[in-house]
N, C-alpha and C positions, 0 to 999 in steps of 0.2 A: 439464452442463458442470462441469470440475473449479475449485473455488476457486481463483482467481489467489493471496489472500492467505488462509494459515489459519494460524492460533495456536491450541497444545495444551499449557495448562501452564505456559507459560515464565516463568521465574524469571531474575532478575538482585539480585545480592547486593552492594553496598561494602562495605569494611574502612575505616570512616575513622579516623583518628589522633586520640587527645582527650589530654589534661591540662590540671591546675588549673593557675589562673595563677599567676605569678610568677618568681624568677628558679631558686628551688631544685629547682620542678617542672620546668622549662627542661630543668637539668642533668640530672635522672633524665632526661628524654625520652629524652636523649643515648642511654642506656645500656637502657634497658628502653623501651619502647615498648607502650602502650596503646590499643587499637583498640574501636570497637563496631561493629556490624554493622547497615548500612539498606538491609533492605528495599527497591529502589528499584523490583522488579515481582516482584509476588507472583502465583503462581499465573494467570497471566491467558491467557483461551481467546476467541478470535473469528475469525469466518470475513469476508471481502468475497466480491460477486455481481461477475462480468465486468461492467466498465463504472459501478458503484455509486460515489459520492462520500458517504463517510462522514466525518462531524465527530468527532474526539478530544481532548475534551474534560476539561481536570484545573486545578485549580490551579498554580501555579509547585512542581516539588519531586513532579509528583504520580505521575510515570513517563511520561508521555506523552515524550519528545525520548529516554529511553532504550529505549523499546520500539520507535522507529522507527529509532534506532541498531542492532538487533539485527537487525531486518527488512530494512536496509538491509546489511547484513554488518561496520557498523565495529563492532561489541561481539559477546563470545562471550557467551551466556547462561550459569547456572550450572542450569538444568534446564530438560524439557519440551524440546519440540518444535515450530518453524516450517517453511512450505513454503512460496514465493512463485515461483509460475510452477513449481513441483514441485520447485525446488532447496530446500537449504539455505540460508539466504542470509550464513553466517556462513566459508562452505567460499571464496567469493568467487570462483567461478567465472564467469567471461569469457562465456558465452553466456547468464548472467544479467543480468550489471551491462551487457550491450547493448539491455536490454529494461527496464529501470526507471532511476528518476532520482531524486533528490535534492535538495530545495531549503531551504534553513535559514537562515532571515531574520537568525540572528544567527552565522553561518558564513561565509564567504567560498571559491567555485569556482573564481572565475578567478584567472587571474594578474593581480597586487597593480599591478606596474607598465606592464602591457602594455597599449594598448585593447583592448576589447572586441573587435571586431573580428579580433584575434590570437588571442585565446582560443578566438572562434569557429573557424579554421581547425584550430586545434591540436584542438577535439571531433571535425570532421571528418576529420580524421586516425586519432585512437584510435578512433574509430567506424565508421570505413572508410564514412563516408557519400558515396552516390553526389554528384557535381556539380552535376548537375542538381536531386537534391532536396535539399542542401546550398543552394543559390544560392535555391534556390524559397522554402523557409522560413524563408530568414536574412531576406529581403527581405518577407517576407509579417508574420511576427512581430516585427521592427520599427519597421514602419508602424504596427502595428495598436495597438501598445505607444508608439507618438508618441518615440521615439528616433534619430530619423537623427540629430540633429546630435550625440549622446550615444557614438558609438559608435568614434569615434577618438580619444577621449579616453582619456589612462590611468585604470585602476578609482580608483586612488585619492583622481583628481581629484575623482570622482562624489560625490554626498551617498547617505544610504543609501537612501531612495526609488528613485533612479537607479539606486544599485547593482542595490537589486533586480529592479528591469526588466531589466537587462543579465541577471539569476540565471536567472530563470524563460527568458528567449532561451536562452542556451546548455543550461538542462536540456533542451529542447525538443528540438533540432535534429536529433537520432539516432530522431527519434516512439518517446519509448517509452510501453508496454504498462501500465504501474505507473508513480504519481506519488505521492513523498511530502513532502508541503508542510508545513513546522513555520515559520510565522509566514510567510509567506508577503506578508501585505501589511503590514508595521513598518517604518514611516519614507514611506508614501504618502499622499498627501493623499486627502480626502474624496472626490474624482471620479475621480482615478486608481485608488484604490481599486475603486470602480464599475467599470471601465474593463476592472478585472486578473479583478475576480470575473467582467464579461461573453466576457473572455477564455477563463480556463478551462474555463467553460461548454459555448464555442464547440469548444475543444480533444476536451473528453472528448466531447463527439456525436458532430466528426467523426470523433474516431481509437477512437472506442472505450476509454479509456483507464480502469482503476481508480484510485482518487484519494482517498489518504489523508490528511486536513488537519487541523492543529492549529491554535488560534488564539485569543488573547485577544479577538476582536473579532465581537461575537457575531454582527454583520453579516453576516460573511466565512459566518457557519456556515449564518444563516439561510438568505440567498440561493443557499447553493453545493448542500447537503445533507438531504436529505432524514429521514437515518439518522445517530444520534450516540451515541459510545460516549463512558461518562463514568467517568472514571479518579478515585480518590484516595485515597493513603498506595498504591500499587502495585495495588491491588485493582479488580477493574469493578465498577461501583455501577448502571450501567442500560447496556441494549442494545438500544434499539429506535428507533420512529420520531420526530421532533422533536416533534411534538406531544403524543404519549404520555409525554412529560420533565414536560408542564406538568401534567398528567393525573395524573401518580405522585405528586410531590412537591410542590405548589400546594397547600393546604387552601385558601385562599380565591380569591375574583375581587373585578374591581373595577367597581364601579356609577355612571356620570356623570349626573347631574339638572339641566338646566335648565328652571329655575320662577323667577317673580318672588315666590312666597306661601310658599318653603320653610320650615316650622317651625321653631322657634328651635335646639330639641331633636333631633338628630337620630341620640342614641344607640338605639336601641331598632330602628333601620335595618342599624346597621354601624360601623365606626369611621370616624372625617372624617377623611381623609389631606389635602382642598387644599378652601379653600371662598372665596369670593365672595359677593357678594350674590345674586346668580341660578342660580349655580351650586355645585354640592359632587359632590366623590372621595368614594366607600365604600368601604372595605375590608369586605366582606362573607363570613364561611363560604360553600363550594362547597353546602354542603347547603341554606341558606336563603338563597339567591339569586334564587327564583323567590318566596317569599312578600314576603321586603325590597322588591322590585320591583314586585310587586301594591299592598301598603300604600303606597309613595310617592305611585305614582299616584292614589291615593284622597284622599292627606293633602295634595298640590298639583294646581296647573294646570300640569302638566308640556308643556314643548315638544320638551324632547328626552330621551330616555333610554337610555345605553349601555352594556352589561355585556359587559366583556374580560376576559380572563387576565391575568396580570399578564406584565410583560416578560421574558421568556427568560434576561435578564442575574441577573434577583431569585428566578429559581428557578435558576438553574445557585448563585448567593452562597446561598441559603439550603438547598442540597444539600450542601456544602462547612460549611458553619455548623454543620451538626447535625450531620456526621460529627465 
């Protein structure tokens, strides 16, 4: 089956405007004008599977919002090659944009003054969505999203948590084929959070959908994606499965010991990240994690001992660190 989404290449270039400060460089600006050139996607090539929910993953600056601008058709690239759904997605052709969707946590869809609700008919409209599944899914997606009372309110009224609930409804309504979510959950609390990630879940099973999601919260990435593509300075730096992220770039784990007789000493283990009296954190090499763990046990009366990876947030910061 042919790739819903592929990327070959594609380049995106700014011209940004510089000068030194003050008032006399002001006045040149006037007159000559100074530019340098960033980089904002270099080279970058990846495919998605029918149905797949991929993490894209970058710093603030890193390309990630400009390479889903491209994929989505609002930005022309300046090289290389995209196909989503076999179109070009920069050509903006009408039997594409009926088949994928857009959601941008720090963007606004609907209209500013209208409810929700209004916005909802006006998708139905541009969408030539039938009535019936028009009525089915406005009603099913904001139940399920806990918005009835939300929805004949003007957007403006809304906080952005709510906005966003109203966002991800209206991308939905026309079921498209391709979702591309950049921040997706900013401005939700802790359980609505939960709520949006058990949502889309539910979404891409039933409809089948491909599901491209960016997002500072590494939650969002863990729960949702299996596969994460990590972006930064425009470049792909890994492309594979979440666990393989900690596997590539982790040199160490961490080792938890509860004992009541732990030795006073206990460099020659790992480094002490958190310690207690009955308890101590190791930061320990990936390589001597099986010996550090044999010696403890020998060196106390261990009741409990636990060796993990370190958290997904501290290898995505020390991926970014060392680039």
């Amino acid at each position: 089956m042919e790739h819903p989404v592929r990327v070959d290449g594609l380049r995106k270039v700014f011209k940004v405007p510089v000068r030194d400060a003050g008032l006399r460089q002001s006045v040149k600006s006037l007159f000559k004008r100074e530019f340098r050139e960033v980089k904002a996607v270099d080279d970058v090539s990846f495919s998605l599977e029918p149905g797949e929910i991929v993490g894209f993953l970058g710093p603030n600056g890193a390309g990630k919002t400009t390479t889903i601008k491209m994929l989505t058709g609002l930005l022309f690239p300046d090289g290389g090659d995209a196909r989503v759904l076999g179109y070009q997605p920069w050509k903006r052709q009408k039997e594409l944009l009926r088949r994928i969707a857009l959601v941008m946590g720090q963007r606004n869809n609907l209209a500013w003054d209208l409810p929700a609700t209004d916005s909802f008919q006006l998708n139905q409209a541009i969408y030539r969505i039938a009535p019936a599944d028009f009525e089915k899914r406005k009603t099913e997606f904001v139940e399920l999203l806990e918005v009835e009372d939300l929805v004949t309110k003007p957007i403006r009224n809304l906080s952005l948590g709510e906005r966003m609930k109203m966002e991800i409804v209206g991308a939905l309504l026309h079921a498209p084929e391709i979702l591309f979510l950049d921040e997706p959950t900013i401005g939700l609390d802790v359980s609505m959070q939960k709520k949006l990630r058990q949502f889309l879940l539910d979404y891409n099973a039933r409809a089948g959908a491909t599901i491209l999601l960016t997002s500072h919260y590494m939650a969002d990435v863990v729960a949702l994606a299996e596969r994460v593509i990590v972006i930064h300075r425009g470049k792909i730096l890994y492309d594979g499965g979440l666990s393989g992220l900690t596997g590539r770039f982790s040199t160490h784990k961490t080792i938890g010991v509860t004992a009541n007789d732990l030795p006073a000493d206990l460099s020659r283990y790992g480094e002490t990240i958190e310690r207690t009296p009955d308890k101590v954190v190791l930061r320990v090499p990936r390589a001597g994690v099986s010996a550090a763990a044999a010696a403890l046990l020998q060196a106390a009366t261990v009741t409990d001992l636990t060796i993990e990876d370190p958290p997904i947030e501290d290898v995505i910061d020390r991926v970014f660190r060392e680039e």
